[in-house]
C-alpha positions in Angstrom: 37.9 43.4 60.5 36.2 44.4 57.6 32.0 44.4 57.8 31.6 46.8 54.8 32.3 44.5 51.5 29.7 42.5 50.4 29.5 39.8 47.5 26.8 39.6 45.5 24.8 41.7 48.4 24.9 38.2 50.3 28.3 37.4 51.6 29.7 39.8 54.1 33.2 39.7 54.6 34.5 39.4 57.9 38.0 39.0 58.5 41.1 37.7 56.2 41.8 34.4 57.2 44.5 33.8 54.0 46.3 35.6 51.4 48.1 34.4 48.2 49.0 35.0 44.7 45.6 34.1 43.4 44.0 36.0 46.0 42.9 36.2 49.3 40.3 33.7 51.6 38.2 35.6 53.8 36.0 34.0 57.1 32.3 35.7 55.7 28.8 35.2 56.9 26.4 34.4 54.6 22.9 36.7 55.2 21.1 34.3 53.3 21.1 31.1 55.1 23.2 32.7 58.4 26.0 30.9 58.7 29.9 31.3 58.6 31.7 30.2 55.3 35.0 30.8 53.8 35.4 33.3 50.8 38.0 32.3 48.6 38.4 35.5 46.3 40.6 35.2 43.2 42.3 38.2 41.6 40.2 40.6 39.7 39.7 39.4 36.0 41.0 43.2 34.5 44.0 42.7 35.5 44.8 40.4 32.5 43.5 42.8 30.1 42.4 40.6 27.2 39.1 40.6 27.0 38.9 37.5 25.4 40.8 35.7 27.7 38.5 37.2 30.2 35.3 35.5 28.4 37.3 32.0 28.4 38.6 32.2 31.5 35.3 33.1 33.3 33.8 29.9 31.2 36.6 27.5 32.5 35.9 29.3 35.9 32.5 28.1 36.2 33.3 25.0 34.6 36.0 24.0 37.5 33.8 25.3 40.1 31.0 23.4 39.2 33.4 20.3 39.3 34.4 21.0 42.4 31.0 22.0 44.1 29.9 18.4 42.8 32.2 17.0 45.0 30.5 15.2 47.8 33.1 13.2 50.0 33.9 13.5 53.4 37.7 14.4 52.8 37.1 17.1 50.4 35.9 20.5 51.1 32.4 21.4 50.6 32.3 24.3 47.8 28.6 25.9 48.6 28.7 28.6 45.9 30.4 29.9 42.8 30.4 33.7 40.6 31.8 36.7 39.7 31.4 40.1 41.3 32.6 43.2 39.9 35.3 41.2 38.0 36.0 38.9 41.0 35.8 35.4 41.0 34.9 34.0 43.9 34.3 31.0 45.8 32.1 29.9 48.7 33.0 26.7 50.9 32.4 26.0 54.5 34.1 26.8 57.4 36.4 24.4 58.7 37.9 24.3 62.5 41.1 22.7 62.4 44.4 23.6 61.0 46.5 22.2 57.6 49.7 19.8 57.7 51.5 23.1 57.6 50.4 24.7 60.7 50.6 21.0 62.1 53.9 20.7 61.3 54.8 23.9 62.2 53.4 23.7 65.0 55.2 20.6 66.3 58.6 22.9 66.0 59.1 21.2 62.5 59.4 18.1 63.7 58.2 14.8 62.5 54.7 13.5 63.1 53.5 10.3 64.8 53.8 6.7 62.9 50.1 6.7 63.7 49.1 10.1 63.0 51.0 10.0 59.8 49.1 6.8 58.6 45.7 8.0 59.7 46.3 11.0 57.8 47.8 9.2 54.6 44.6 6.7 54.5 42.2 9.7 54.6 44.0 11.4 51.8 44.0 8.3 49.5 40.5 7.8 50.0 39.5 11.2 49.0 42.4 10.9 45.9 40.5 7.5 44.9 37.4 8.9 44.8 38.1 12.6 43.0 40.5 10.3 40.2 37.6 8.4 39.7 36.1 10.9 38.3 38.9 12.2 36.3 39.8 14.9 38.3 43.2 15.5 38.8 44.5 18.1 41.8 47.8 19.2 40.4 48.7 20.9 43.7 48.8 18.8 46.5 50.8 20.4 49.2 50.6 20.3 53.2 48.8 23.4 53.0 46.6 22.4 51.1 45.2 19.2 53.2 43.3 20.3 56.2 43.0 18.4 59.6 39.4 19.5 61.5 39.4 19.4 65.0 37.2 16.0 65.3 40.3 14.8 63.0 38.8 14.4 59.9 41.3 15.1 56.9 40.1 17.8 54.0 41.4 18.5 50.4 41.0 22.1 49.8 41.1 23.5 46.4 40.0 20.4 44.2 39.0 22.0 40.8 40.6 25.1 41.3 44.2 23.9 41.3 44.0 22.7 37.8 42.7 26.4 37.0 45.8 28.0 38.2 47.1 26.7 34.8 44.5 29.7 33.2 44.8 32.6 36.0 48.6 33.0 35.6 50.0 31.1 38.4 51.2 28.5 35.9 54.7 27.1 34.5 53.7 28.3 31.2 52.8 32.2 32.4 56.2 32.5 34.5 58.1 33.8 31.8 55.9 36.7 31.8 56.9 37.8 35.5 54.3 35.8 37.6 56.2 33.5 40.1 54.8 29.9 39.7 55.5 29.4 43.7 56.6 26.7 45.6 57.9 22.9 44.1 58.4 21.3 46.7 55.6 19.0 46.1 56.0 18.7 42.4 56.0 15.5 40.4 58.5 15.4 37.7 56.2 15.6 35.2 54.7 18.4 36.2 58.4 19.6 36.2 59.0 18.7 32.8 55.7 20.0 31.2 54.9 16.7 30.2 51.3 15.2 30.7 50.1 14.6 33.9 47.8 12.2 35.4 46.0 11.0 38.7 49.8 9.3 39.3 51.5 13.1 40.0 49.1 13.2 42.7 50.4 10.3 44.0 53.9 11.7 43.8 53.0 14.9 45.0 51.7 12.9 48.5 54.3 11.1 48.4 56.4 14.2 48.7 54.0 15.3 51.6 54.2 11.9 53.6 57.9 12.7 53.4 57.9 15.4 55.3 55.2 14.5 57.3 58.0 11.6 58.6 60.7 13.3 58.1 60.0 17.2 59.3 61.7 18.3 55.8 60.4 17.9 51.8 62.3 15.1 49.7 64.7 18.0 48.3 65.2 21.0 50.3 68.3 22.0 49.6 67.6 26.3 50.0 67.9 26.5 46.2 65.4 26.5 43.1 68.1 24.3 40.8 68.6 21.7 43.3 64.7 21.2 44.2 64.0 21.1 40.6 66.7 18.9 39.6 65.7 16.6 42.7 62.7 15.7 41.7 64.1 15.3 38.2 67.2 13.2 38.7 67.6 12.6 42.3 66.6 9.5 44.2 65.4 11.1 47.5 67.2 10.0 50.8 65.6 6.9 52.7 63.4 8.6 55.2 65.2 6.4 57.4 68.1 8.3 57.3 66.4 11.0 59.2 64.3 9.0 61.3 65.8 5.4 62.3 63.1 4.3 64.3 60.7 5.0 61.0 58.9 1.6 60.1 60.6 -0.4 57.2 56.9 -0.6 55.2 56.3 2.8 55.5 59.3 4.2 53.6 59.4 1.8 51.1 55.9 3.2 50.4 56.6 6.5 50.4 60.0 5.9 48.2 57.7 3.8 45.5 55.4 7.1 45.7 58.5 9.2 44.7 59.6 7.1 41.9 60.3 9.3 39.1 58.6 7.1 36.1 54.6 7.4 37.3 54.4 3.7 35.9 56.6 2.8 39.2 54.4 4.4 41.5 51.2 2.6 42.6 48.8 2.2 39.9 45.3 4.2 41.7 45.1 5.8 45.0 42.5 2.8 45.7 45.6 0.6 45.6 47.6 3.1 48.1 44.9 3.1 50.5 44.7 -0.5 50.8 48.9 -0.7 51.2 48.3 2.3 54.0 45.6 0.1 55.6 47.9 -3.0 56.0 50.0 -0.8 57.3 47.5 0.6 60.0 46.9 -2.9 61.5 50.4 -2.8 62.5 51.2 -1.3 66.0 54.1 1.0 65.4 55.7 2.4 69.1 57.3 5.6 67.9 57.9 8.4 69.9 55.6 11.3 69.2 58.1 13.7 70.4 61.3 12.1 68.2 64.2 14.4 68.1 64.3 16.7 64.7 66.2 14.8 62.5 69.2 15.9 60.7 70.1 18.2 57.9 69.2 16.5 54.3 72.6 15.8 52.0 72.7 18.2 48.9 71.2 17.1 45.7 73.0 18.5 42.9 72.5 22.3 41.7 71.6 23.1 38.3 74.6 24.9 36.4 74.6 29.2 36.9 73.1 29.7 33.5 70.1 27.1 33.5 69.8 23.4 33.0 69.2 23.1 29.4 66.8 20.4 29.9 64.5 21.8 32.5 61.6 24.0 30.9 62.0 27.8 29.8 59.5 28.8 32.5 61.7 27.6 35.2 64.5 30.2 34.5 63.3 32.3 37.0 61.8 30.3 39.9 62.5 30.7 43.3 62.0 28.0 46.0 58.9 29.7 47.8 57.7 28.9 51.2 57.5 25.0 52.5 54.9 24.3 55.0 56.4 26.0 58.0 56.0 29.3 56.4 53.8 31.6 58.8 50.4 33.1 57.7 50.6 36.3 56.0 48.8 39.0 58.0 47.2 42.9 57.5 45.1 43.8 55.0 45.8 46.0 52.3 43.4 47.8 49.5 40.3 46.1 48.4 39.4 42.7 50.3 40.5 40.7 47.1 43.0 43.1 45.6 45.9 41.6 44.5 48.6 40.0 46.9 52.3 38.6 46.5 52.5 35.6 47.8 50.4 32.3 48.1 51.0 30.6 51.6 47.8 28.0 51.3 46.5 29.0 54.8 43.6 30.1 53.7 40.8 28.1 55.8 40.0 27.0 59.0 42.6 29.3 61.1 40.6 28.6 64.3 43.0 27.8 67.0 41.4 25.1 69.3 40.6 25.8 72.8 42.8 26.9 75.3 42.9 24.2 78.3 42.9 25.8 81.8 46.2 24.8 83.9 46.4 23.6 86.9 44.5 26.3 89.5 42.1 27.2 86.8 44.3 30.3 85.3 44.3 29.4 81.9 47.2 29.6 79.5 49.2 32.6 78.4 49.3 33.8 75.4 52.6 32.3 73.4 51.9 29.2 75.6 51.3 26.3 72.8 48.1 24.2 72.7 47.8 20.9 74.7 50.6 22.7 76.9 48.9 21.9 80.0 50.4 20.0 83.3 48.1 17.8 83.8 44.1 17.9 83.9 41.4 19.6 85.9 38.1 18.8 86.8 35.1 20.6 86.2 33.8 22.8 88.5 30.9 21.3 90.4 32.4 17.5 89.8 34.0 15.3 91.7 36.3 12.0 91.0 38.8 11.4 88.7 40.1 14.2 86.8 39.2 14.1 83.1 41.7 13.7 80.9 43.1 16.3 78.9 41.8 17.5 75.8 44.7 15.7 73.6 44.3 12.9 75.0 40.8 12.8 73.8 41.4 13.8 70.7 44.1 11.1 70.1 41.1 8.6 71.0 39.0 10.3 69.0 41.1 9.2 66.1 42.0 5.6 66.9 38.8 5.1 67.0 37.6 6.4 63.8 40.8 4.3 62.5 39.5 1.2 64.1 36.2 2.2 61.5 38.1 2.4 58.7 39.2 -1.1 59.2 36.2 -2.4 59.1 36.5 -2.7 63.1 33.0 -2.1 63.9 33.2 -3.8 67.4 36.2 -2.0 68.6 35.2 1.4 67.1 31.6 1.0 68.8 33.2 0.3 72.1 36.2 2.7 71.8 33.4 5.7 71.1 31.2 4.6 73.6 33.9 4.9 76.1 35.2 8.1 74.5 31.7 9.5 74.7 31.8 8.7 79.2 35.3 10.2 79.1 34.0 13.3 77.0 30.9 13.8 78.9 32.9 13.6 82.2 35.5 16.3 80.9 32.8 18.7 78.8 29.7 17.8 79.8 26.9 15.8 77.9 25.9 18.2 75.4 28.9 19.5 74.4 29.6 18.9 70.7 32.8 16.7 71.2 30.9 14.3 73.7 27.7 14.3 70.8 30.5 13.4 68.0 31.3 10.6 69.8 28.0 9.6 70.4 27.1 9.6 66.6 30.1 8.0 65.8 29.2 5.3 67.8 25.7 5.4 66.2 27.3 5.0 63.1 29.2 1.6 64.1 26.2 0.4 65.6 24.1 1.3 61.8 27.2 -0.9 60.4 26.9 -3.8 62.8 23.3 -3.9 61.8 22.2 -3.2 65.4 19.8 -0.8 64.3 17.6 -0.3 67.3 20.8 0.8 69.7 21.6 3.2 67.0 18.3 4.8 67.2 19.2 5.2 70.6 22.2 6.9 70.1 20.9 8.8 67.2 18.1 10.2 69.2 20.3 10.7 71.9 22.5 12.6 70.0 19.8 15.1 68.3 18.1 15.7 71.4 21.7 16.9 72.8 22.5 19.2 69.5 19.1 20.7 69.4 19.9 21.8 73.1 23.2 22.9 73.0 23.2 24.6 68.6 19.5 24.5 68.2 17.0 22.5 66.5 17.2 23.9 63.1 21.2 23.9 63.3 22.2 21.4 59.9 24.7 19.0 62.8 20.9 18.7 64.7 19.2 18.0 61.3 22.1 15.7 59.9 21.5 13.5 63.7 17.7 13.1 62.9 18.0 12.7 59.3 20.1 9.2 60.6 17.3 8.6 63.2 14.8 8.3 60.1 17.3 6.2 58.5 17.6 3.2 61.0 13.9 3.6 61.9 13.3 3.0 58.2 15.6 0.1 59.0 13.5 -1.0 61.8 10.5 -1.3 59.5 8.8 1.5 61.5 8.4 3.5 58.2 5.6 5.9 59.3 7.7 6.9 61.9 10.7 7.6 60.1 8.2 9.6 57.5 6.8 11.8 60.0 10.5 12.3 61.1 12.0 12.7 57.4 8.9 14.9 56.7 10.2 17.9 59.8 13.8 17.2 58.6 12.8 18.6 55.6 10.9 21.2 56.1 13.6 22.8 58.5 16.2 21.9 55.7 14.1 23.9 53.2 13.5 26.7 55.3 17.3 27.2 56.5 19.2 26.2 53.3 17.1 25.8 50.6 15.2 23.7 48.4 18.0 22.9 45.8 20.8 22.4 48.7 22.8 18.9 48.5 21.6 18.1 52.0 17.8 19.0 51.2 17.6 16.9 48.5 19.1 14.0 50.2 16.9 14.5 52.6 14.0 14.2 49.7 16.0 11.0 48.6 15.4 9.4 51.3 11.9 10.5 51.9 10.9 9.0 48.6 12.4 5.6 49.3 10.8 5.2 52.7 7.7 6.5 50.7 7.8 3.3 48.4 8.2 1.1 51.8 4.9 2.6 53.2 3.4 1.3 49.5 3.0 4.6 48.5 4.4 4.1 44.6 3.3 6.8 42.8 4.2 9.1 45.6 7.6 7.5 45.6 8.0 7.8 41.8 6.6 11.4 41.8 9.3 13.2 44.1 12.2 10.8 43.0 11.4 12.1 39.6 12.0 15.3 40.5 14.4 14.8 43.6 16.4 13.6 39.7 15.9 16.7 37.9 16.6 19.0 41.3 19.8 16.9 41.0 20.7 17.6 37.9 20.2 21.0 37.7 22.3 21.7 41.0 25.2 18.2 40.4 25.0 17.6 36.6 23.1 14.8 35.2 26.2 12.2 35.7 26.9 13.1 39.5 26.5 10.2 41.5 24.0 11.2 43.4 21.9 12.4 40.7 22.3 8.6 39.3 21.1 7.3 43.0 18.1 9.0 42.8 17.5 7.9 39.0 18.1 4.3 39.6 15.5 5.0 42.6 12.6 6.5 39.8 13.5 3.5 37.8 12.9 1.1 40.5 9.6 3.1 41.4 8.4 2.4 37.8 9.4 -1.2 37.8 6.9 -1.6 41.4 4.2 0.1 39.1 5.1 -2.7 36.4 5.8 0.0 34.6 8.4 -2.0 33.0 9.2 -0.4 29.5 9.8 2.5 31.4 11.8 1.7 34.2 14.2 -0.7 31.6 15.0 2.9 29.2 16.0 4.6 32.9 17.9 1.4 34.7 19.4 1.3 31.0 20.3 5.2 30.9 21.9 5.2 34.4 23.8 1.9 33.1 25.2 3.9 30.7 25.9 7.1 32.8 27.7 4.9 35.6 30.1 3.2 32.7 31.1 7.0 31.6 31.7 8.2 35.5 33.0 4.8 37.3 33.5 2.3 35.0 31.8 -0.3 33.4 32.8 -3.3 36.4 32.0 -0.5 39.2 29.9 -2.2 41.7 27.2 0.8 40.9 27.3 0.0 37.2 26.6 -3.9 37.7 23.9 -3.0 40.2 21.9 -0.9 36.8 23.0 -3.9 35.1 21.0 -6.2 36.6 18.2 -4.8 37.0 18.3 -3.9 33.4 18.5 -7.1 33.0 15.7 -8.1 35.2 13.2 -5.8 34.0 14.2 -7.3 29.9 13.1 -10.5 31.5 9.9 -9.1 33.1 9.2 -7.7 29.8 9.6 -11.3 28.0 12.6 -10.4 26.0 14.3 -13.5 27.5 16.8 -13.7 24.4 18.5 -10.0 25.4 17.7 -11.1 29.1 20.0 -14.0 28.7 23.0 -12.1 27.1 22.5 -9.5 29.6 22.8 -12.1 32.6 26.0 -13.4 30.6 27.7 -10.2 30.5 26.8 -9.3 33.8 28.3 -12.6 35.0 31.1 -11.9 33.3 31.8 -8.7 34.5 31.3 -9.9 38.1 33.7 -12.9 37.5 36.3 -10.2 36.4 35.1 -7.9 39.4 34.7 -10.0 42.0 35.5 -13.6 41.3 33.7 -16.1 40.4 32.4 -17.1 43.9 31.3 -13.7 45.1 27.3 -13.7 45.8 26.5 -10.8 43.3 28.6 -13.2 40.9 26.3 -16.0 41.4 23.2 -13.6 41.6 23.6 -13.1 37.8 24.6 -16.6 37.0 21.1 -17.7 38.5 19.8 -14.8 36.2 21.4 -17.1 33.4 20.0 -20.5 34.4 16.2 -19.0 35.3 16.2 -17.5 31.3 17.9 -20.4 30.0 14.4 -22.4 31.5 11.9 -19.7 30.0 14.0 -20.6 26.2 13.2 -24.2 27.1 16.8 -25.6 27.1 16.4 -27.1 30.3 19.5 -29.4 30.5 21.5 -26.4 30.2 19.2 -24.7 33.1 19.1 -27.8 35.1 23.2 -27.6 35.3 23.5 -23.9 35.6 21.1 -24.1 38.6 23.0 -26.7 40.0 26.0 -25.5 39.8 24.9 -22.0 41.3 23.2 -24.4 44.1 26.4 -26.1 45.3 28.6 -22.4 45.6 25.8 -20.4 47.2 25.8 -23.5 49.8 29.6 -23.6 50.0 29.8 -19.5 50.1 26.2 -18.7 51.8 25.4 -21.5 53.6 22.9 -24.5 52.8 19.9 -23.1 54.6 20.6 -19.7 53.2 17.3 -18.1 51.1 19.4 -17.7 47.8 20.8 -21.4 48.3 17.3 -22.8 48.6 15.9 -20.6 45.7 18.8 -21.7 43.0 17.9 -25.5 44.8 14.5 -24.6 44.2 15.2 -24.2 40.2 17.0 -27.1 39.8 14.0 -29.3 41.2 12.1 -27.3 38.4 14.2 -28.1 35.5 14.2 -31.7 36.8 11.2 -31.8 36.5 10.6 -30.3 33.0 13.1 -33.1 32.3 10.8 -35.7 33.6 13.0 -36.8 36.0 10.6 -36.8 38.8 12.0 -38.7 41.5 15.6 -36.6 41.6 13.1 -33.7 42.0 10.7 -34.7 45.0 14.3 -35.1 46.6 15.3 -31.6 46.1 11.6 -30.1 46.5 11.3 -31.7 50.3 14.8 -30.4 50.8 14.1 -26.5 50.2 10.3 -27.3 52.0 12.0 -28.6 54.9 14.8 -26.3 55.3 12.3 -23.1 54.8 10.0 -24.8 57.2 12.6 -25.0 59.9 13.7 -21.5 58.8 10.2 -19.3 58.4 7.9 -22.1 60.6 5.3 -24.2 58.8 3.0 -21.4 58.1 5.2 -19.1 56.0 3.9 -18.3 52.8 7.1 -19.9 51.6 6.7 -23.2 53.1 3.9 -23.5 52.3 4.6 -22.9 48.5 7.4 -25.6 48.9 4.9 -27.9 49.9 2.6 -27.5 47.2 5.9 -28.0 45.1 6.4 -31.3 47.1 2.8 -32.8 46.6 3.0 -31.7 42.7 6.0 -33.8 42.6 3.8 -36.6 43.7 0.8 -36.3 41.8 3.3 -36.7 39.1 5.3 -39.9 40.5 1.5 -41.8 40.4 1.9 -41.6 44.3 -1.8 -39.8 44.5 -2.9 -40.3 47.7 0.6 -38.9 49.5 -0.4 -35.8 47.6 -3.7 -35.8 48.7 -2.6 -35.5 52.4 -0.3 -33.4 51.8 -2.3 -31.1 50.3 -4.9 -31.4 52.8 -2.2 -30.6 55.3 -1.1 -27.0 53.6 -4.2 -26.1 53.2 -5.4 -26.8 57.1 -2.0 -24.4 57.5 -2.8 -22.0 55.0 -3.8 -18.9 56.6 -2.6 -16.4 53.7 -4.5 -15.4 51.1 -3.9 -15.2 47.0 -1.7 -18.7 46.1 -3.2 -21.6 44.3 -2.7 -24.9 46.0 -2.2 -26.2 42.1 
């Protein structure tokens, strides 16, 4: 333990959790906010010498820690802070309980892991792959190590940003020759091997080398020599993972084999496309024995000659194989708590070994005894009943049903969690923090099957337990009733969910700041529900500078920061501010096309309201190509029957009616009529508004009669929908008795209209 060293007279180092050729990764607690975080500390930047290497390097340095501190994703680490101090670089990210594949694997006596676990773990690193490569960000050193597992499951990227700085530190291919070793290549794509360029696809390869092993217990090429890896990867087709594992699914090594093709063109295009081939694969039900038998020792892959492969690189000449993932941690400390180190293991976070499970009597387990190595379970004391099951068992629910949720499951993930959450409670008691994950979780399913007043329940429920058992500033108690707010804001109780997004707030200002990525979420959503309780210039005002806070702290293309512009330019447009809020729609347009893509679902939402607000504005010529191009896009996106698809097409046919070419609105609006019927329903609101259009344009084109047809129809449908006295019945009706006054049929309309109006109980609409 050391409590003397201090960065930046904020971070107190506590105790070496990781060691490695970059540095060393120390469990700290931060005096500023009081928590625990993780210190990563790179080697001091003297030790290079140059000085103007020193002034680049501390530039990229900032540069790749920024992009990794804007990160936000649930399977990538959390980077808190970033500096130097006294020629240190440093990094601050949280905490995390759990352990990496290595230790896993390790653990396991270097056996293979579950079918199951294997795919669970896969889907979570696509999905974090997906969404880092969207944003051009490449890892370049994705290794078991490097991919944590928490103890509520959840699967973690570590050292996004930072990998790709390696290249500048020393720990590089191209700095070898100098003396440094490069460390382990186990996991390298052949690219990467060959100093060629290298895309999001070595990633892919690279997980593909870690899925291996994950099925296998071994790396593709493991041969005990530096040639023979290298050259694997090079030259080598890898053995079928079947080899080593018969009872191995068929789909799943063909996947992993098409991830270790050696041309990147042959692997799957995006790591979008991977997680969708994993998914099919998770809606299978694969019986393999968790405990399979180690499989056998991997066939040789040729070894490079004595002297050097002439068409491997010049840095390579001196490689060694390094340490796969069941190398132990490295332990003591030596000199300073980031002086210099020999070796890079990648255990560097999280070390917390979960709780040991008392045996049967209540003596709990000896030291070397291995977790989950319990004979069966125990019950509380002070319970009676069944005995609760043991803690693995849990945990194994714990992650079929989150899986269940990643299918889009939402019924069976509600119910699995719910039960989880009786078991949990029964084993650990209500309040303790596995039994309230559950309970959120199942929150959560309950937000996505729309029943939002059971998940205020749960929500509640679950904030109420947290502020018990962590306290009622701790951010897991905050994060529970920031979500209450949500579905109360959901419920249409917006003053409630302000009074409770307004404490939320406060607590999250006073215990992490008022620039902290949770804070000004938090402010995010304050200033939406603001604009529900008709509060508009409120809304605008502290969306406005919810943007710049964003900014300053993500960058001004973050995603977030994009969120909450599209949010001020909505704010504007409810103050018919419409010049205004078309330049900011129009700006985040633009930003979204650079960060996602210009058919990105975010993009085409900017798009249309771009669009929209040209209309507003009476610009209906650049309204109309707008609605074009956006329908276009969509087509491309989506197809041509998706609703967003048809949203823009009836963008096409209302502009084409303001230019007066009503033939060409009339069959635009019909068209768009008949699929939101066939795709939505007949009854549904959109239907009967495109419906709605076409009656208009009928009746621009004199053709009365067809129209009275189509008014009644949207009249009747809204008033067996809304009842007779919806505004929007009513409106229908006046639509209906227009029709008549024009068909010479004058005293129908008179009753008609006599009729509304006896109904009309609203104020502010003209009965002509």
């Amino acid at each position: 333990m050391v409590d003397t060293v201090l960065i930046q007279d904020r971070y107190q180092l506590r105790e070496r959790i990781g060691r490695g050729g970059m540095g060393e990764v120390w469990r700290a607690h931060d005096h500023a906010l009081d928590r625990e975080v993780a210190v990563k500390c790179l080697k001091p930047l003297e030790c290079h010498g140059d000085r103007s290497f020193i002034r680049v390097l501390r530039e990229r340095f900032r540069r790749e820690a920024r992009v990794a501190a804007s990160l936000q994703h649930p399977g990538v680490t959390v980077v808190h802070d970033f500096g130097t101090d006294d020629g240190v670089l440093f990094l601050v990210m949280e905490l995390l309980d759990g352990h990496n594949l290595s230790q896993l694997l390790q653990e396991n006596g270097q056996r293979p892991l579950p079918v199951r676990e294997i795919l669970d773990i896969a889907g979570q690193v696509a999905a974090a792959l997906a969404y880092t490569h969207q944003r051009d960000i490449v890892h370049r050193d994705l290794k078991p190590a490097n991919v944590m597992r928490t103890a509520s499951g959840d699967v973690k990227i570590c050292d996004f940003g930072i990998a790709h700085l390696n290249h500048d530190i020393g720990v590089s291919s191209r700095l070898t020759s100098g003396g440094i070793a490069m460390g382990t290549p186990h996991y390298m794509s052949p690219e990467q091997i060959g100093g060629a360029y290298v895309d999001h696809r070595s990633d892919l390869y690279s997980l593909g080398c870690v899925l291996y092993e994950m099925a296998t217990g071994t790396p593709p090429f493991d041969d005990g020599d530096a040639w023979a890896v290298l050259v694997g990867h090079r030259d080598t087709p890898p053995e079928p993972p079947r080899s080593h594992r018969t009872e191995l699914p068929e789909p799943l090594e063909r996947l992993i084999l098409t991830l270790l093709a050696k041309e990147p063109g042959e692997r799957p295009p995006n790591a979008s496309a991977l997680g969708r081939e994993l998914a099919a694969l998770r809606a299978g039900e694969w019986a393999v024995d968790p405990l399979a038998p180690p499989p056998g020792p991997s066939s040789e892959a040729p070894l490079g000659p004595p002297g050097g492969d002439a068409r491997l690189p010049a840095w390579s000449s001196g490689i060694t194989t390094g340490r796969k993932a069941s190398h132990p941690v490295a332990s003591g400390v030596t000199g300073r708590a980031y002086g210099p180190v020999p070796e890079l293991t990648g255990q560097w976070t999280g070390l917390v070994q979960p709780p040991l499970v008392a045996a049967p009597g209540g003596v709990p387990p000896g030291p070397g005894t291995p977790p989950g190595a319990v004979s069966g379970p125990v019950p509380r004391p002070g319970t009676s009943g069944p005995a609760p099951e043991p803690a693995t068992t849990l945990a194994d629910r714990h992650q079929r049903a989150l899986s269940l949720g990643r299918l889009g499951r939402w019924h069976e993930a509600e119910a699995a969690h719910r039960a989880l959450a009786t078991a949990r409670q029964h084993a650990l008691g209500a309040d303790h923090p596995d039994t309230l994950a559950s309970r959120y979780e199942a929150g959560f399913a309950l937000c996505r099957l729309g029943r939002y007043a059971d998940a205020a329940r749960a929500y509640e429920q679950v904030a109420a337990g947290r502020g018990r058992r962590l306290g009622p500033d701790h951010a897991e108690t905050l994060a529970a009733r920031q979500e209450t707010a949500y579905v109360l804001g959901r419920l249409g109780r917006h003053t409630e969910a302000h009074q409770v997004y307004s404490a939320v707030l406060e607590a999250r200002v006073r215990t992490m700041g008022a620039d902290h990525p949770h804070t000004l979420r938090c402010r995010h959503n304050l200033a939406f529900n603001l604009s529900r309780l008709g509060r508009l210039e409120d809304s605008y005002r502290m969306a406005h500078e919810v943007a710049g806070a964003r900014a300053r702290v993500l960058g001004a293309d973050h995603p977030d920061t994009l969120v909450t512009r599209y949010e001020v330019a909505y704010a504007l447009g409810r103050l018919e501010r419409w010049d205004a809020a078309l330049r900011a729609y129009q700006e985040v347009t633009e930003a979204r096309v650079r960060t996602l893509g210009a058919d990105h679902p975010d993009t085409l939402a900017a798009h249309y309201e771009a669009a929209l607000c040209l209309g507003r504005l009476g610009r209906t010529e650049e309204a109309l190509a707008a609605y074009r191009e956006l329908a276009a896009a969509r087509t491309r996106a989506h197809g041509s029957a998706h609703p967003e698809t048809l949203r823009a097409r009836h963008g096409v046919g209302v502009n084409l009616g303001r230019l007066g070419r009503w033939e060409e609105a009339w069959s635009e609006a019909t068209e768009v009529a008949g699929a939101r019927a066939h795709v939505l329903g007949p009854d549904h609101p959109d239907t009967l508004v495109s419906l709605r259009e076409s009656a208009v344009a009928l009746g621009r084109l004199g053709r009365w009669g067809e129209a009275l047809e189509a008014y009644r129809q949207v009249a009747d449908a809204r008033q067996r929908l809304l009842g007779a006295e919806h505004p929007d019945a009513l409106r229908s009706r006046y639509d209906e008795a227009h029709c008549l006054e024009r068909l010479g049929r004058a005293r129908a309309a008179a009753r008609l209209y006599e009729q509304v109006d006896a109904l009309r109980r609203w104020p502010g609409v003209s009965p002509r």
